[in-house]
C-alpha positions as CSV (number, residue, x, y, z in Angstrom):
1,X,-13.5,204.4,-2.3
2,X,-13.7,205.2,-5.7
3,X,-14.9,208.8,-7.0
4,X,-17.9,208.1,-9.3
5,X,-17.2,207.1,-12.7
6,X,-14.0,205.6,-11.7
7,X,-13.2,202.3,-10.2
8,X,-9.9,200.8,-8.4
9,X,-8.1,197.6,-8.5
10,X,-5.0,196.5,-7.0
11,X,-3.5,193.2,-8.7
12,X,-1.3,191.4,-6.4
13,X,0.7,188.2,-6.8
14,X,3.6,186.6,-5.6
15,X,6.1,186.0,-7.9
16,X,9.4,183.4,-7.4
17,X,12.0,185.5,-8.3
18,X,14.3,187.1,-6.0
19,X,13.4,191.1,-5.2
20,X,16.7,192.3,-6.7
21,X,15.5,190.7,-10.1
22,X,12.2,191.9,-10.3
23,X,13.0,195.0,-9.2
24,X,15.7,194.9,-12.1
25,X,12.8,194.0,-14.8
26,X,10.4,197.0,-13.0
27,X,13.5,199.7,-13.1
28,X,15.8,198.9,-15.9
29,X,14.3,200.2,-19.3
30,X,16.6,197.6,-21.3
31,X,14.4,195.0,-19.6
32,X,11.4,196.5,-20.2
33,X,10.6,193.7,-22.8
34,X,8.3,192.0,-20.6
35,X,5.7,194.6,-21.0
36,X,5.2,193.3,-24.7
37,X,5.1,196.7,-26.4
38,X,7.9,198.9,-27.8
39,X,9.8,201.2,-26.0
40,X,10.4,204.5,-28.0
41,X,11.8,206.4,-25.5
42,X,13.8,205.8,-22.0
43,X,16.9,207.1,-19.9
44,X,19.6,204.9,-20.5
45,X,19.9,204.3,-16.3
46,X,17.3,202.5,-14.2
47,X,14.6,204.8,-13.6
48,X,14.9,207.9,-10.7
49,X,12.3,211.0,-10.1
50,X,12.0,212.8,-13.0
51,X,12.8,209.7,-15.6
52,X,10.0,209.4,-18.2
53,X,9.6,206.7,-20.8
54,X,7.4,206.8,-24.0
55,X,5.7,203.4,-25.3
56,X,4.5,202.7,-28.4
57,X,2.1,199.7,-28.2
58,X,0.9,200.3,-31.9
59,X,1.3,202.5,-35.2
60,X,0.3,206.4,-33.9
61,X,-0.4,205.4,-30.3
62,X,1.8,206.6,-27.5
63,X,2.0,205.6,-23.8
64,X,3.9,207.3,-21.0
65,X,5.2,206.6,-17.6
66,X,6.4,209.9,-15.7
67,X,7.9,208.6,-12.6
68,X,6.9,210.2,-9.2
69,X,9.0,208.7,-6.5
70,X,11.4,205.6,-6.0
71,X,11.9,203.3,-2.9
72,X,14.8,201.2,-3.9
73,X,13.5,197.5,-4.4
74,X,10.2,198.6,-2.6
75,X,8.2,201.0,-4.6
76,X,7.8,202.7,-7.7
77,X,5.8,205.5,-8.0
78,X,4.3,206.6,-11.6
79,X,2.0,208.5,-13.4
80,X,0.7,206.3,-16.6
81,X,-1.0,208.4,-19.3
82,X,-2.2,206.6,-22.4
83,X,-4.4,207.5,-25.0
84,X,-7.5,209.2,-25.2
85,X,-6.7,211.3,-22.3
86,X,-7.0,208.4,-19.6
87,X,-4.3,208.7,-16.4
88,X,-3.4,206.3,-13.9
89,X,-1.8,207.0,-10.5
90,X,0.3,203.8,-10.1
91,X,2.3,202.7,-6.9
92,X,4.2,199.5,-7.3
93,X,4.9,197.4,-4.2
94,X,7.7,194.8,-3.9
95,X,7.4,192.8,-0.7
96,X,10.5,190.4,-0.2
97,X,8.8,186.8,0.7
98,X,12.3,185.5,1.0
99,X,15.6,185.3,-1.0
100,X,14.1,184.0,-3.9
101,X,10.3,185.6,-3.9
102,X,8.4,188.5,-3.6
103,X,4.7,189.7,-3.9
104,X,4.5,192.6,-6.5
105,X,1.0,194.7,-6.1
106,X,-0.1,197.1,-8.2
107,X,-2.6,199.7,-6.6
């Protein structure tokens, strides 16, 4: 349950890709184009504790993912600060459907 004056939301969907690929686009700053915004700064290896990458979705505004903790192609683990002093505690799922989809959650 949610603490007052916050609320929770877990987005879920499956997507038909295989796991290894999407976990490719979540972990692999090169790939991070997806996101739509510009990445100012990354590690130049897929992401591991410790790893933190700065966004910059417009002129002056800066986003952050500090990563917490990595399940290879099951979880990743992050703490998302963006502006205005707002944080999120984000834990990625991949759940393997098959070879060629998985359902990624975000809660």
């Amino acid at each position: 349950m949610a603490e007052s004056g916050s609320f929770e939301t877990c987005p879920t969907d499956v997507i038909h890709a295989s796991p290894d690929r999407v976990w490719d686009l979540l972990t692999n700053p090169a790939r991070l184009g997806w996101l739509g915004v510009k990445v100012v700064a990354a590690p130049a290896h897929n992401l591991a504790v410790g790893d933190r990458l700065v966004f910059g979705p417009a002129p002056g505004l800066r986003l952050s993912w500090d990563v917490l903790s990595v399940q290879p192609l099951r979880t990743l683990e992050l703490d998302v600060k963006v502006p205005f002093g707002i944080r999120n505690h984000e834990i990625v799922v991949v759940s393997p459907l098959g070879s060629d989809s998985c359902r990624v959650s975000f809660n």
